[in-house]
Every structure is written in structure tokens, then in C-alpha cells.
C-alpha positions as CSV (number, residue, x, y, z in Angstrom):
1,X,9.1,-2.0,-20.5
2,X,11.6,-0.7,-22.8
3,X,9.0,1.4,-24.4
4,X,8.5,3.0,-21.5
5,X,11.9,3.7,-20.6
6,X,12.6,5.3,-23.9
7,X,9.2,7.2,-23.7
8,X,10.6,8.5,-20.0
9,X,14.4,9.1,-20.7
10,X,14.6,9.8,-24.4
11,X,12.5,12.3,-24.8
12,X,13.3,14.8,-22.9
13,X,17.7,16.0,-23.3
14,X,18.1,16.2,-19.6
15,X,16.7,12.9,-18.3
16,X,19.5,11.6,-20.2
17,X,22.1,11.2,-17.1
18,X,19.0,9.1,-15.5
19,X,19.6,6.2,-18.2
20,X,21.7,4.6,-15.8
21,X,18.9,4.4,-13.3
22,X,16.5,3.1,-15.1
23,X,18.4,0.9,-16.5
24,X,19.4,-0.5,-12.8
25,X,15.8,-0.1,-12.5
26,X,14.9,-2.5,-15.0
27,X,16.9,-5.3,-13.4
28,X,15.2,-4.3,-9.9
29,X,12.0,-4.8,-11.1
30,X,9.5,-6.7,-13.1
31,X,6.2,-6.4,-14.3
32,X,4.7,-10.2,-12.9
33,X,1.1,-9.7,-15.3
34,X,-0.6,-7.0,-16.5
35,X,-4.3,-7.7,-18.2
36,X,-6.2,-4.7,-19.8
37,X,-9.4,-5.9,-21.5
38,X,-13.4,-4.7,-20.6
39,X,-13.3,-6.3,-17.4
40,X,-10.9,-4.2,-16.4
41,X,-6.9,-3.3,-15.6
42,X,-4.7,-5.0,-13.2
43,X,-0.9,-4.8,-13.7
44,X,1.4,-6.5,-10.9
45,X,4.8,-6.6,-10.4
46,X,7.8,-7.4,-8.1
47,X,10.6,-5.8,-6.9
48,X,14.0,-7.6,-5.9
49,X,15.3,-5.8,-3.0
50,X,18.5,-8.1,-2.9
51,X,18.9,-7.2,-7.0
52,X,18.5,-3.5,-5.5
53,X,21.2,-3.9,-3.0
54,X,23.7,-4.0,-6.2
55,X,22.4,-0.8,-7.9
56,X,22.4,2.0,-4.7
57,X,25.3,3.5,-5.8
58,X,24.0,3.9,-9.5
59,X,20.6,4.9,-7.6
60,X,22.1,7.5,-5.5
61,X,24.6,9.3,-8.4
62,X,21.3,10.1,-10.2
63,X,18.2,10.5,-7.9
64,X,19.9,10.7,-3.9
65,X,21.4,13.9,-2.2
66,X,25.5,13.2,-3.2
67,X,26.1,15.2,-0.4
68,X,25.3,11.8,1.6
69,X,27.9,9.3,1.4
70,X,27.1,5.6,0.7
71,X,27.0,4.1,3.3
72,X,24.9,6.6,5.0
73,X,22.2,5.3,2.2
74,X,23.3,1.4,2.7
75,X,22.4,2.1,6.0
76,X,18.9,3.3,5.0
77,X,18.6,1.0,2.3
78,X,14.7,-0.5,3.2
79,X,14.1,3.1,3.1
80,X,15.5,4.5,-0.1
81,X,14.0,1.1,-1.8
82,X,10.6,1.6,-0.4
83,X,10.3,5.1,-1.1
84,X,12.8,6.1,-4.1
85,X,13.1,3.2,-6.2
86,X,9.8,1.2,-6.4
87,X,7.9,5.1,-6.7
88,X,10.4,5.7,-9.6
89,X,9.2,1.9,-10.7
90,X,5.5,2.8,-10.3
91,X,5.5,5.8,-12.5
92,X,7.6,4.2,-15.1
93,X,4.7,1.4,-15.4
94,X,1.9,4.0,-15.0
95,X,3.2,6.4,-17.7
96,X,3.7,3.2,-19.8
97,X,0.3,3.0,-19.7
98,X,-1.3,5.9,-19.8
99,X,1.0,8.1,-22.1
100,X,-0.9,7.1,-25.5
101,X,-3.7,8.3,-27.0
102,X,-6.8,9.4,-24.8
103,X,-9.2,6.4,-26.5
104,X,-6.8,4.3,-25.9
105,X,-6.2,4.2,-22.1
106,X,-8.3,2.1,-19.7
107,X,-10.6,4.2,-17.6
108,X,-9.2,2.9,-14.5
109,X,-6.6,1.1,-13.6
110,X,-4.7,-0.9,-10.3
111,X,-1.3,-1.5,-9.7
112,X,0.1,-3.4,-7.1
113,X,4.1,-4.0,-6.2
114,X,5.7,-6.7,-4.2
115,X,9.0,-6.8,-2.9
116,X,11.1,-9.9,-2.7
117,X,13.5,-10.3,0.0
118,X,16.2,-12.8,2.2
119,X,15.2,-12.7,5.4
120,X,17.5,-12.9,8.2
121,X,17.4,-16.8,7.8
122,X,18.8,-16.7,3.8
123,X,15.0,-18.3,3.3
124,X,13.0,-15.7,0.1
125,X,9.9,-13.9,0.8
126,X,7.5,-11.7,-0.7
127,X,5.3,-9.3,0.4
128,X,2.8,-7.1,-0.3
129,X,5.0,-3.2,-0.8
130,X,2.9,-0.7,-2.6
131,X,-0.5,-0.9,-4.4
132,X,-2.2,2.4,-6.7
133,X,-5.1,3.6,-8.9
134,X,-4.8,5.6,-12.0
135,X,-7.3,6.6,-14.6
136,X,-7.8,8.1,-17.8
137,X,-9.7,11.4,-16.2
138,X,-6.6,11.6,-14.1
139,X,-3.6,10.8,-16.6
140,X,-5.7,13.9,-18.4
141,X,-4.0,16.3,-16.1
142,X,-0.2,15.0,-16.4
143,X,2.1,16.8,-18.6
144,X,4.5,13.5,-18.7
145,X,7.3,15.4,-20.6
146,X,7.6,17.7,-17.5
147,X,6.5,15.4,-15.0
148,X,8.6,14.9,-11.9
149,X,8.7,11.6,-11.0
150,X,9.2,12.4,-7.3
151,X,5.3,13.7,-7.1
152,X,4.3,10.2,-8.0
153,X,2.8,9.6,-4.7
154,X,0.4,12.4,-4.8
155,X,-0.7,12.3,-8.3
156,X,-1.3,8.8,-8.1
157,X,-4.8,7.6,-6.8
158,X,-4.9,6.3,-3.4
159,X,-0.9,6.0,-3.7
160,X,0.1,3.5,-0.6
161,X,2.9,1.8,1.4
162,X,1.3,-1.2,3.0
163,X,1.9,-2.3,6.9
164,X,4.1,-5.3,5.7
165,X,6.5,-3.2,4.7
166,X,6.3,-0.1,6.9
167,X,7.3,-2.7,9.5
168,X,10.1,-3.8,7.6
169,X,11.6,-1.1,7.4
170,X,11.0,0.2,10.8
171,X,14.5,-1.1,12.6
172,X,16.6,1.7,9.8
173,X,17.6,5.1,11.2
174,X,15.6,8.2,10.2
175,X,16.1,9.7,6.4
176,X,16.8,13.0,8.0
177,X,20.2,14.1,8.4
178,X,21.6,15.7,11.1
179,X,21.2,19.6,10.7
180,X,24.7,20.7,9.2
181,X,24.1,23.8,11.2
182,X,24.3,22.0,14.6
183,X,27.5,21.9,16.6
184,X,29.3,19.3,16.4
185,X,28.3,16.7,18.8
186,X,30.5,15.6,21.3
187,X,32.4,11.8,21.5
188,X,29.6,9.4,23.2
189,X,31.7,6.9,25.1
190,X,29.0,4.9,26.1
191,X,27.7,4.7,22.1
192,X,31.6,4.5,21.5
193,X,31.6,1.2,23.6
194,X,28.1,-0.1,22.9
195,X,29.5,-0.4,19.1
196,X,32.4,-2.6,20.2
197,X,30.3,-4.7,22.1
198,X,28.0,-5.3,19.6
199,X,31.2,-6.4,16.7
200,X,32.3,-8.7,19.1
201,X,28.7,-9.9,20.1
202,X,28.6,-11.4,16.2
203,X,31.4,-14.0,17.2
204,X,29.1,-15.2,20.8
205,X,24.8,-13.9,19.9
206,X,22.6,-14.8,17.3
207,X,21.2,-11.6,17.2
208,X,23.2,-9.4,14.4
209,X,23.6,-6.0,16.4
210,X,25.5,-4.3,13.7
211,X,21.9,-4.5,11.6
212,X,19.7,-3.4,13.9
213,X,18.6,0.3,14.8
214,X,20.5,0.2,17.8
215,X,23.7,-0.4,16.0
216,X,23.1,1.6,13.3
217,X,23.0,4.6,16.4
218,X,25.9,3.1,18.1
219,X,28.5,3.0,14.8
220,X,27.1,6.8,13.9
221,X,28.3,7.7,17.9
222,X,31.5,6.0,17.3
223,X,32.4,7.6,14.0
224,X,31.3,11.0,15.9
225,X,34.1,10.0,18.2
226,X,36.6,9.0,15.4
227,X,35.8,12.2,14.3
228,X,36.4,13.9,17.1
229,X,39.7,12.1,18.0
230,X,38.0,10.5,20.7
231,X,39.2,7.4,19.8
232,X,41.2,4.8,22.1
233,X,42.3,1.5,21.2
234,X,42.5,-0.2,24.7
235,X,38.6,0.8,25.2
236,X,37.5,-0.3,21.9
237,X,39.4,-4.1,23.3
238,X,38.2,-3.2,27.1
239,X,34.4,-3.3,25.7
240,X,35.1,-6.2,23.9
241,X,36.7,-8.1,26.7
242,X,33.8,-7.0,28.8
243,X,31.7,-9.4,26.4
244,X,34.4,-12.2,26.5
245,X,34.4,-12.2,30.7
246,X,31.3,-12.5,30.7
247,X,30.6,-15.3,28.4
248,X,33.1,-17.4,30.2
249,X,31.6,-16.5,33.6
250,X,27.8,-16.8,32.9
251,X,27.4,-18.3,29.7
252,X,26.7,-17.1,26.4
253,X,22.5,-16.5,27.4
254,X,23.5,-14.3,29.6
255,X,26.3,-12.2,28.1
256,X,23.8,-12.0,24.9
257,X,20.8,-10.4,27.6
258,X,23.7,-8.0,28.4
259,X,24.1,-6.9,25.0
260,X,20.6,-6.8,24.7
261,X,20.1,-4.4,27.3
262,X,22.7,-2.4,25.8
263,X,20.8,-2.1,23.0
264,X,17.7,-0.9,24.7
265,X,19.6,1.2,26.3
266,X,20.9,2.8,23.1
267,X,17.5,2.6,21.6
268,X,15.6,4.2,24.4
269,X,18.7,6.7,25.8
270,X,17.7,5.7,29.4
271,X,21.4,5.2,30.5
């Protein structure tokens, strides 16, 4: 693996600010078995999204739009791992591969990534993320000094994100920015609200609505409204009181169905 990262980053001057990266990259991800014989060519490998987790900032000052602050990429974290990191991790082990000598390379080859996790529960799992062909017709075609890593996915040979982790990353806010041309949006009190409820909903629900799509929409409303000096105190501890009444009055099943349907409501927009 270290071959490869010097064949990727030190041959070429301006890679040279990527180091970094790989180098996080390197202690994201592992290659798990790789056999190359007549049979045929398997490589497989595993990617610690946790490990991951540590490196986004390091991820984002070489390969993410800076113009995005952190937290707008912790917040799409499943995201930028599924779709920045392990692709940078899948050309790194492909060029490693096939950036030699033509009678050298196997004819065909099949990669497949896994991605280990904590789930909600603190309890490890793996799953299936991304799987890949390449061959030797096909690594004829790539210039791998100029190659950009970010066309991986459509150089690569049936290139694919499987439903495990489409899934998994389904409850993350969209990618896409909001268009810096737009006005300004005005303070949404009810998103405003719905974000208070949900901090105070850690202390009485299971359910963590901070990490969940509706929360991720509700804090983006409230920061529109800090933004927009729409901020007041006594609402953020009215909406949280709310919460409090009614887990005294009706118990906490009930005030968490509440929250819930705050949630769908934030969700859906159907207010």
C-alpha cells in the first residue's frame, strides 16, 4: 500500500498537498486479501468509518469544497465517506495494481469494499459498501500520471454503491448546498422550535433527534434564525418546557410520539 501511495502522490509535484490525505486514508482503510494467480483476481478490503470520523477535517482541506464549513460535512459524513473517501480508496488499490507493466497485470480483476461501523447500539458491523471490475484492456486507456481520481466511478468497470449502504446513508441531508444566489431565507419558528424540542428530547426519548434527517433540517432552520437575529431565549426554554409538561402529564411514550410527529412534520413540511 505504500507503493501505491508513493506511485499516486510522488510522482506527480502537485499531488503533493494530498499526502496528508492519503496518508489519513491509509489508516481508514485496509486491504483484508488480495490473491492474483491463473484462477483469477480478487482483492478485498475494509473501510473504518469510525477511524474516518477522525480524518474529515484532513479529508476536506485537500479533496472537499473549503467554502463548506465542517460541520456542514460532519453532518454529511455517511455521504462524503461513501462517495469521496472509499472512491479515492478504490483507485489507490486499482492503480496499485494495474500501473506496472502491460504483461504483468491480470486480465481482469474484482474489488470489493466493506465498511465497518458502530451502530446506534455501540455493537460493530460490517457491510457490504462498494464492489468493481478492472482489466488490463481497460487500465490500457488510463494515463495514471494525469488521472483524476474523482472520475473513478466511470472508468472503473461496473463501479457500484450497494443497497446496504445507500440505505445507510439515506437519513443525511442532501450534498447540495443551498444556491448562494438565493435570498436569504427567512427565520422558521416552527424549525426554530422543533430544534429545541428535539435537544431536550435526548434527556426523556430513545430516539436521538439531533442525528436524524429531521434534526439535521431543524438545527440548519435554527442557525437561519440565529442568523437572521431571530433568536429568543424564552422560546428556545418555552419549546423545551413544552416537552417537560408533557412528560409529566402523559408520560414519557407519549411526549416521545409528540416529538415524533414533530419530526414528520419537519420531514414531510405538512405543518
Amino acid at each position: 500500500m505504500l507503493l501505491a501511495l508513493t506511485a499516486t502522490t510522488a510522482t506527480a509535484e502537485e499531488r503533493k498537498p494530498d499526502d496528508a490525505a492519503y496518508e489519513a486514508l491509509l489508516t481508514t482503510a485496509k486491504i483484508t486479501s488480495k490473491t492474483i494467480n491463473d484462477a483469477g483476481c480478487l482483492v478485498t478490503a475494509t473501510a473504518d468509518f469510525d477511524a474516518y470520523q477522525q480524518q474529515l477535517a484532513v479529508f476536506r482541506e485537500a479533496w472537499l469544497n473549503r467554502d463548506q464549513s465542517i460541520d456542514f460535512y460532519r453532518q454529511r459524513r455517511k455521504q462524503v465517506f461513501t462517495y469521496l473517501v472509499l472512491k479515492r480508496f478504490a483507485e489507490l488499490i486499482t492503480e496499485g495494481i494495474y500501473n506496472g507493466k502491460k504483461e504483468t497485470l491480470p486480465a481482469e480483476c474484482s474489488f470489493a469494499v466493506s465498511a465497518s461501523y458502530a451502530d446506534k447500539f455501540g455493537q460493530r458491523q460490517t457491510t457490504p459498501a462498494i464492489s468493481w471490475r478492472f482489466s488490463q484492456k481497460q487500465a490500457a486507456r488510463v494515463n495514471w500520471e494525469n488521472f483524476d481520481p474523482r472520475d473513478f466511478h466511470d472508468v472503473a468497470l461496473s463501479y457500484t454503491i450497494t443497497p446496504e449502504i445507500q440505505a445507510w446513508m439515506s437519513d443525511e441531508p442532501s450534498m447540495v448546498a443551498p444556491s448562494s444566489t438565493k435570498p436569504a431565507a427567512q427565520c422558521d419558528k416552527f424549525l426554530f422550535r422543533a430544534n429545541a424540542v428535539f435537544i431536550r428530547a435526548t434527556t426523556h426519548c430513545p430516539k436521538n433527534y439531533m442525528d436524524s434527517k429531521a434534526g439535521y433540517s431543524a438545527l440548519a432552520g435554527a442557525k437561519q434564525c440565529a442568523s437572521s437575529n431571530g433568536i429568543d431565549e424564552a422560546e428556545v426554554k418555552s419549546a423545551m418546557m413544552e416537552l417537560d409538561r408533557i412528560v409529566q402529564q402523559r408520560g414519557r411514550t407519549q411526549a416521545c410520539r409528540w416529538v415524533e410527529n414533530i419530526a414528520q412534520q419537519v420531514v414531510s413540511g405538512d405543518r
